[in-house]
N, C-alpha and C positions, 0 to 999 in steps of 0.2 A: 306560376304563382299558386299557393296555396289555397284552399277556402279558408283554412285556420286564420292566415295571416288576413284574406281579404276583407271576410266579413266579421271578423273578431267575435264567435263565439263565444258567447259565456252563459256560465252556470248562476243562474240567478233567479231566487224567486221561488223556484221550485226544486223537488227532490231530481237531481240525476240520477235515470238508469239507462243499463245497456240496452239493446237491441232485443236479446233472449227475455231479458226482464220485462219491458213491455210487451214482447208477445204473450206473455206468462200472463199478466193484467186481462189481455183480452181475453184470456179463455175464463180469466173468473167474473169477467163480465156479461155473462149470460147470453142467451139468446132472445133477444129483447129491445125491442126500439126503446122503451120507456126509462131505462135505466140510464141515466149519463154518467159519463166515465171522465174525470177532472185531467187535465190535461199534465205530464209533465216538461221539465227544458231537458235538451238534447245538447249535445255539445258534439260537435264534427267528428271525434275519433271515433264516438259511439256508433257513431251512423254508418260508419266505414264508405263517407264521401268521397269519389275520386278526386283526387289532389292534382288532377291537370284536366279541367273541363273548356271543352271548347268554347263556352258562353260564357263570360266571367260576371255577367248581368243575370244569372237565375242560380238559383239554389239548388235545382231539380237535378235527379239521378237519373235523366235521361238516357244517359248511355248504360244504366241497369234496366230499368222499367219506365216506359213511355207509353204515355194517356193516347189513347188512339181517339174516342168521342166521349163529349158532356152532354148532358142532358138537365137542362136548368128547369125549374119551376120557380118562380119569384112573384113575389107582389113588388109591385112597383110604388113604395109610398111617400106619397107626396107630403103628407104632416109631419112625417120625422126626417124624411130628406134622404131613408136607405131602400136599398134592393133586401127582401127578406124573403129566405125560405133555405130551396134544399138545391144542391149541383151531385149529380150522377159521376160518373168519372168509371169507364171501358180503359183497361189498359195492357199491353202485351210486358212481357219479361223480356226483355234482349239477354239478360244475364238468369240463365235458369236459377241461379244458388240467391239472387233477389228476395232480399227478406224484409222490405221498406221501399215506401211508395212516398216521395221528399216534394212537397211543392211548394209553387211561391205563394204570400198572401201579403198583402199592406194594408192599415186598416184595418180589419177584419175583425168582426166577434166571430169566434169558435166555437158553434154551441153544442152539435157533437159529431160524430164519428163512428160511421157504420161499415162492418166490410160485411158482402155477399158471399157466402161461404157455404156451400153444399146446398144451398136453396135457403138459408136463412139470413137474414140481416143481422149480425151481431154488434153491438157496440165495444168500441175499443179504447184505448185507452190511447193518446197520440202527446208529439210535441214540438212543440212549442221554441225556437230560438230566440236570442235576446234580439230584440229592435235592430235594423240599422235606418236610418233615417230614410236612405233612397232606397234600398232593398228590398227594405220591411221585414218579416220573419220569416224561418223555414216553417213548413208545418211537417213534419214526420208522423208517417201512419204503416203503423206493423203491419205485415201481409202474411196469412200463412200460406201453406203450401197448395191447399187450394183456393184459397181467397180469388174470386173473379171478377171484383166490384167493390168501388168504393161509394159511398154515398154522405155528406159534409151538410149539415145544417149549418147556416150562417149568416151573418149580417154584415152589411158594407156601415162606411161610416159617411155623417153629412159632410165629413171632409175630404171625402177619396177622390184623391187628384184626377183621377178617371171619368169621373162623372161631375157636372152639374146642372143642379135645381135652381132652374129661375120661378123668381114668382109671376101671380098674374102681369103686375106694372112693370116687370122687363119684359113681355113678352108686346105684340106687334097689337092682337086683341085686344089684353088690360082685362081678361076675364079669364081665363085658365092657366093652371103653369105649366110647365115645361122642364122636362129632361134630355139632356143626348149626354152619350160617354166620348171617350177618346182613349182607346186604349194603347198607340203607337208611341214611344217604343215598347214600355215598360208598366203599362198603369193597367192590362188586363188585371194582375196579382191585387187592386184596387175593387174591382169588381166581381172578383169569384176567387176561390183558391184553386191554382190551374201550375201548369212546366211551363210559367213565360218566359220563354225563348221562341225565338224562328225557326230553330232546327226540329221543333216538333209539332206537328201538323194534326189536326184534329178536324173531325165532321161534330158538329151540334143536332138538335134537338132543342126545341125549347117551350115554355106557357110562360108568357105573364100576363099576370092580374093588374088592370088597372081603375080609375073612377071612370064610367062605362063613359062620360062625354067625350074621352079623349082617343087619340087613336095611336099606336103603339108599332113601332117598324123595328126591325133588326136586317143585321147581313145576311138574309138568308130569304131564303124563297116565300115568298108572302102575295095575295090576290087585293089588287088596287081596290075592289067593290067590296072587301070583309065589312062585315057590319061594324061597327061601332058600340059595341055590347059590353067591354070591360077585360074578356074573356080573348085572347092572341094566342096562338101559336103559329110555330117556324119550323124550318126545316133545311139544313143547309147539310146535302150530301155529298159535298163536293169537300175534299182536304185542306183545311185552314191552317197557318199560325196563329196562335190565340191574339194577337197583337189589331187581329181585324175582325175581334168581335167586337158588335156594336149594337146601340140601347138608343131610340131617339120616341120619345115622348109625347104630346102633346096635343093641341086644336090643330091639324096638320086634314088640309086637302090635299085630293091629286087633281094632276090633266096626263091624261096620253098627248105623247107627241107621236107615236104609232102602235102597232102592234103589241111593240114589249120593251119599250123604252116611254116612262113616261116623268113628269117631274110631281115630288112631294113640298109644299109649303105653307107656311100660313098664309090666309087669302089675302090678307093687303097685297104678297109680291105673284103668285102664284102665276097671273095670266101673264105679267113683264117676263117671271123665270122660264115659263114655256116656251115664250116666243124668241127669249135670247138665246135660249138652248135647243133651237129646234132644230139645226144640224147636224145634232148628236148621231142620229142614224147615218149621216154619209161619211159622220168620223168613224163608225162600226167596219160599214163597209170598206173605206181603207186601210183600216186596221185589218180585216179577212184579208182582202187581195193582198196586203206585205208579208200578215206574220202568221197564216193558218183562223183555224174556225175562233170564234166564242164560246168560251165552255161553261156559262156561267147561265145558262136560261136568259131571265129579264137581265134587262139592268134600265136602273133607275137613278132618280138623281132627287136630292133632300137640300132645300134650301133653309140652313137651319139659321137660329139668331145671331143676332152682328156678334154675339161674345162668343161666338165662335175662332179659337185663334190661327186656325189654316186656311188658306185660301183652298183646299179639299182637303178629302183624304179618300183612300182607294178602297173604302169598307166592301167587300163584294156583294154585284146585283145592288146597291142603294149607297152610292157614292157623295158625300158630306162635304156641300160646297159653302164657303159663304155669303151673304146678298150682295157684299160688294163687288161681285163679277155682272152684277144684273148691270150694265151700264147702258142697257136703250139702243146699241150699236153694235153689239159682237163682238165686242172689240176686244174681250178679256176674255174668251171661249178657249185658247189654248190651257187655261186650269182646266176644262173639261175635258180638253184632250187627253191630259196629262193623266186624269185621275182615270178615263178611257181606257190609255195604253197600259197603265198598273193590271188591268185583265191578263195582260201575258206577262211584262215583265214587274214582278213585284209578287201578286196575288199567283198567278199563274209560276212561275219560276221567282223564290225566294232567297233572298240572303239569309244562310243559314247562323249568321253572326253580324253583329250593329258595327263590328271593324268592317267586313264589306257590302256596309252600305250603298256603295256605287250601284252594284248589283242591281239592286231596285233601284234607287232615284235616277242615276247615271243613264242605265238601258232607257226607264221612261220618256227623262227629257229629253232623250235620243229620238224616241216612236212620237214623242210628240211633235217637235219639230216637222218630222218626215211626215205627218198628219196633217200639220197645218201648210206645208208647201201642195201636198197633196189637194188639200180641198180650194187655198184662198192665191197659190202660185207661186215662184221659186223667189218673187220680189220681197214677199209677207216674208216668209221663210228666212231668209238672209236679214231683212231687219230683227227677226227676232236674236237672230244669231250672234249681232254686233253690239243689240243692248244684253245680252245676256255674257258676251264676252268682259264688257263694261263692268258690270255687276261680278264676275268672277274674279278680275284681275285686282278688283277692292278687298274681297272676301280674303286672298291670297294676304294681304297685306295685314290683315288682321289676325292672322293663325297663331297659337301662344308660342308655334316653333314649327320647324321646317316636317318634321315628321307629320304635321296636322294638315300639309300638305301634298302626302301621297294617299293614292285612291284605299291602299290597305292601309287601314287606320293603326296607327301603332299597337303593343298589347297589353300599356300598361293605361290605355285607354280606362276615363275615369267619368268624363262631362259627356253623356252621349248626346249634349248638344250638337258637338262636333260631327258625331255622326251623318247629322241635316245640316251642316255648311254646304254652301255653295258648291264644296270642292265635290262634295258627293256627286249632285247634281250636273254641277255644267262641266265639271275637270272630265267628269266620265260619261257624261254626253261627249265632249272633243274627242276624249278616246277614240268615243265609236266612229266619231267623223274621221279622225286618223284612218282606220280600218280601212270604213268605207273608202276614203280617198285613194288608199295604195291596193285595196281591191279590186274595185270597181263596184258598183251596184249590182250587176249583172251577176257577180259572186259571192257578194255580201249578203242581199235579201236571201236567199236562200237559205246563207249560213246559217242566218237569227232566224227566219222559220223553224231551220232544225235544230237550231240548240231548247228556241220555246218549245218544241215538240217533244224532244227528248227529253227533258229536265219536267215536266208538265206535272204539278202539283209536288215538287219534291225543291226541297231547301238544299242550297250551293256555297260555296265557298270563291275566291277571287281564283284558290289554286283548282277546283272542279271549271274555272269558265277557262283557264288558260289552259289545261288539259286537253279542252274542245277544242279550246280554237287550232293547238299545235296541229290535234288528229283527221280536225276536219277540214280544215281551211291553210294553215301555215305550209305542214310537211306535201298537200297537193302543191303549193305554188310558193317551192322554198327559197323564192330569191327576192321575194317583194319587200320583208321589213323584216327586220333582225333580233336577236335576242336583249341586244341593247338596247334597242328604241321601244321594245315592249317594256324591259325594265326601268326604262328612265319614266312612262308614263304610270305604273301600276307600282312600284316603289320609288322613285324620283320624287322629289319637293319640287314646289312649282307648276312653270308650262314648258314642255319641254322645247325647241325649237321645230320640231314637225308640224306644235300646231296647228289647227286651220286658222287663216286671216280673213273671219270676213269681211266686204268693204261692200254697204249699200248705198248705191248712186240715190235714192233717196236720202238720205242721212247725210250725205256730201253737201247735195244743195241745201239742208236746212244749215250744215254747218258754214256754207257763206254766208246764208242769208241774216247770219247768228252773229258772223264777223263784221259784218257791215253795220249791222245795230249797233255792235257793244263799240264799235271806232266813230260811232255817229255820221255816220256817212247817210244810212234810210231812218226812219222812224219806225216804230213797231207795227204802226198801220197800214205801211210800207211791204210786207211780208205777206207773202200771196199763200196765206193757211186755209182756204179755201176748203180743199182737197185733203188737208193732212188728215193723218190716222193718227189715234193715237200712240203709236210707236215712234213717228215722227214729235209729238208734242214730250214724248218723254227722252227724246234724246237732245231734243233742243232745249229743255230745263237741266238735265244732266250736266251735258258740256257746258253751263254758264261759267263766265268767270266765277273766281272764288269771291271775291268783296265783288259785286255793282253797287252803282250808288240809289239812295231813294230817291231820285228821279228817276232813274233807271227803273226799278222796281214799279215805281205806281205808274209809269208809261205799262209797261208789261202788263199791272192790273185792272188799268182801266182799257184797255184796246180787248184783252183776251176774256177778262171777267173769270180768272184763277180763282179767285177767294171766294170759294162758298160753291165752287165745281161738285160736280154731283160724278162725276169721274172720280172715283178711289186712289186710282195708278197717279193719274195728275196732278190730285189734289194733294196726293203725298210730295211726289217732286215739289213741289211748291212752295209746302209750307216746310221741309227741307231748308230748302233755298229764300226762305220769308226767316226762318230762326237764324241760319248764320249771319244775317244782312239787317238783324235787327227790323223787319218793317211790323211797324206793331199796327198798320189796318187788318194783317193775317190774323190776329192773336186768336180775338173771338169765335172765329170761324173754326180757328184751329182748337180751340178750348172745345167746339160742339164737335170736333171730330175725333176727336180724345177719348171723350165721352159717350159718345154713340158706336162708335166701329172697334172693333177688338181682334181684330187682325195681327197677328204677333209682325209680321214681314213690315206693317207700318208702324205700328205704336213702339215697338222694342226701338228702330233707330232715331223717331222723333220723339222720345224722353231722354234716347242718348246725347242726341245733338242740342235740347233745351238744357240740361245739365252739363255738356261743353259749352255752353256757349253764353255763360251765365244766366241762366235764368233754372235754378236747378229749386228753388224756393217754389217760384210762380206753378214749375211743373207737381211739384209736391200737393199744391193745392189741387191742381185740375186732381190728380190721382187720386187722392179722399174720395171727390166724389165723382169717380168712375171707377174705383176697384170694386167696390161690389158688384156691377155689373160683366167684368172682366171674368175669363174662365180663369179653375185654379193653374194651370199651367202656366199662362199669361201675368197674374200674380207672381210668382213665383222668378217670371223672368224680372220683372219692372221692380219688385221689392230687391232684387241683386244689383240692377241698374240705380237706382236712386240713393243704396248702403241703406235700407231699410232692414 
């Protein structure tokens, strides 16, 4: 596919010219920061954009010239709601005859454009593409022949999907506000102009300025005792995709939970999130003994506000969880795991493209599983297996078409929603259980030690992991799985039949003790939940029939006390199962958790299921007054959902 056809250039607004022509601009633009140089538009033939890029999500001429390190300076302003100032940008020529340096930006003021050119800053003259909605614009910046350095004065906007500004009163205090970004997949180009893609990998630098009460974290190397003076800097010399830089803001304390793992949050949850999180180090340690060292220094962990829409994200050394894993019990620690294991596969070893996403989510919920058998036993482990089987074989059922069901995302790939489906995650999790299984472990851990080893800080493709696995694992032991069962899981729709079947003997007995109730045989108080985990309480709300009756239902509410559970995971099953079944004692409860918690995993399918299931009016009100609190990405999904 073309860029012409993709992103539908066009000459608008401004004078076109070629490539020679704006270099021509720059040289009559002086040697001079003070001077600014008005920008023009660019249209694709000019740029001589290659017409077959492996990223169909970035603009960048990365396979001419690629940004090796940025170097930000910003102030961080909270009255206008942007990031302002200037971004550095080091970058090599892959193509010596490179005469344009092409990156992405959305949102963005452009205020100007400098290149380093024999020791001087010059301003140049750059441009500009027309809009596309999810894209944003190219920005194009002339290079001459010794140009070593770019440097981009700029401003983000209050709308940039990447970032949001809460005020004091969304915040836990009610006295200072708060920022964090979110730049996965596609929203870095929101916050800096940068080659957002994963195939290109970058070390930072950074300063930002903020109002000196507040205290200021990025992915990057940072001392838990820095004063609180206004004045931040980072330092992150380890190779990124710009996709896991990240900005988090705020009235933010810490606790060590040891050495070099400690947790960031506001004090209302701060001592609950240490002490639910305090296993993090033996999840470290099992992560060393399976898959080689930590290459990452600290790692930390940020409990940021409910309108956070992920249950994490893998930002390196200060990984972005949200409160609702604090649940008093450990019982939701596998997103720690998860965001954990992202150290090797994800951060550490990259999909160098959002078709193979597996790559990273897949390997992860792979390492996490094998984490949490590892620390809580092979019983924990298999429940998580059969409700995540549960949850996959739905996702399956919901794909717009069977190709959104193989692990390499098709390539006319468009919603990289799709990207983060289920199928990423748990389809390519089974994968690796497949492996494992016709391996053995004995040949397996090894393997993934040395593919994370080998691959370590460089972005991969599904055909670089299948490469490995032929030369280092297959062709030693060529009779264990075949060219067909690889390709039925890695281009095949569906599950193929090799799957694993997990079956946990815990989950058996809740599923009698589930049949007995719903045939009226025991009573709910009947049910020896004593002992249960919440893994158990969530596969016994799953499996409910589809219609029970409101006897049924307020037995269940009044024995267990569901409604108004301070459990996230639970409280979703429930009022799930409270919306199809009409029981309107949920409503309320379910109205405050609407409103408070901003989780996309729960809020996206309990406004689906209020607008299936009539009540698509009532949900439209709670939304009024919960969007503003909602991040923009979460916005964005819910205004789709409701035909806003």
């Amino acid at each position: 596919m073309t860029y012409s056809k993709l992103f539908n250039f066009k000459t608008v607004g401004f004078r076109a010219v070629g490539a020679a022509s704006i270099l021509a601009l720059a040289a009559c633009a002086g040697e001079t920061e003070s001077k600014k140089v008005e920008p023009v538009e660019i249209t694709v033939s000019e740029i001589n954009q290659p017409v077959d890029s492996a990223d169909a999500f970035t603009y960048a001429n990365y396979q001419d010239v690629r940004t090796t390190h940025l170097d930000l300076n910003l102030d961080v302003n909270f009255d206008r709601k942007v990031l302002d100032g200037t971004i550095t940008l080091d970058f090599e020529r892959i193509n010596d005859d490179a005469d344009m340096l092409i990156l992405d930006t959305q949102d963005l003021t452009i205020e100007s454009v400098e290149t380093l050119d024999s020791g001087n800053w010059i301003a140049v003259s750059y441009g500009l593409s027309s809009e596309d909605p999810n894209l944003g614009q190219a920005l194009t910046i002339p290079l001459s022949e010794t140009a070593e350095k770019v440097r981009i004065s700029y401003e983000t906007s209050p709308d940039a999907k990447g970032l949001q500004w809460l005020s004091p009163s969304q915040t836990a205090g009610k006295v200072h506000p708060y920022m964090f970004s979110q730049g996965q997949p596609i929203y870095a180009r929101t916050m800096a102009p940068v080659q957002d893609t994963p195939a290109v990998r970058i070390t930072y630098s950074a300063k930002l300025t903020t109002p000196p009460e507040l205290v200021a974290l990025m992915s990057a190397s940072q001392d838990p005792n820095t004063p609180r003076d206004g004045e931040y800097e980072f330092d992150m010399p380890q190779p990124i995709p710009v996709y896991l830089l990240a900005f988090a803001v705020g009235d933010i304390d810490f606790k060590a939970i040891n050495d070099h793992i400690g947790v960031y949050a506001e004090e209302y949850i701060l001592d609950a999130a240490a002490e639910e999180f305090s296993e993090t180090p033996e999840m470290e340690v099992a992560n060393v003994e399976l898959y080689g060292p930590y290459r990452w220094g600290r790692y930390d962990l940020i409990v940021l506000p409910p309108s956070f829409p992920y249950g994490g994200m893998e930002n390196p050394r200060l990984s972005f969880l949200t409160p609702t894993l604090v649940a008093g019990d450990k019982s939701l620690t596998n997103v720690v795991a998860h965001e954990l294991a992202h150290s090797w596969s994800g951060n550490l070893v990259t999909n160098a493209t959002w078709r193979d996403s597996w790559l990273n989510e897949g390997f992860t919920s792979y390492v996490e599983n094998r984490i949490m058998e590892a620390l809580y036993g092979e019983d924990r482990a298999i429940m998580e297996q059969a409700l995540d089987m549960q949850n996959l074989k739905r996702s399956l059922t919901e794909a717009p078409s069977p190709a959104y069901t193989h692990l390499k995302l098709p390539e006319d790939l468009e919603n990289l929603d799709y990207a983060f489906s289920l199928v990423s995650y748990l389809k390519g999790a089974n994968f690796l259980f497949f492996l494992e299984d016709r391996f053995g472990r004995e040949r397996f851990d090894p393997f993934l030690a040395g593919y994370f080893d080998s691959y370590a800080f460089k972005s991969v493709t599904t055909e670089d992991f299948l490469t490995y696995l032929d030369e280092n694992l297959r062709n030693r032991f060529p009779d264990v799985v075949s060219d067909a069962e690889i390709d039925a899981w890695v281009y095949g729709p569906g599950l193929p039949d090799t799957v694993r079947k997990p079956v946990s003997n815990a989950f058996t007995k809740v599923d009698n003790y589930r049949a007995d109730w719903a045939n009226g045989n025991i009573s709910a108080s009947d049910i020896p939940t004593q002992e249960w985990t919440t893994h158990e309480w969530l596969h016994f709300l799953n499996n409910m029939p589809e219609k029970i009756t409101m006897e049924q239902m307020t037995a269940l509410d009044e024995t267990f006390n569901f409604t108004g559970t301070s459990n996230a995971e639970t409280a979703f099953a429930w009022y799930m199962l409270a919306i199809k079944n009409d029981y309107k004692p949920a409503m309320p409860e379910l109205r405050k958790f609407l409103v408070s918690v901003g989780r996309g995993k729960f809020i996206y399918r309990l406004y689906g299921a209020l607008k299936d299931n009539g009540k698509k009016a009532w949900a439209e009100k709670v939304y009024e007054t919960a969007r503003p609190g909602y991040n923009p990405i979460a916005q964005d999904r819910i205004d789709a959902i409701l035909g806003k």
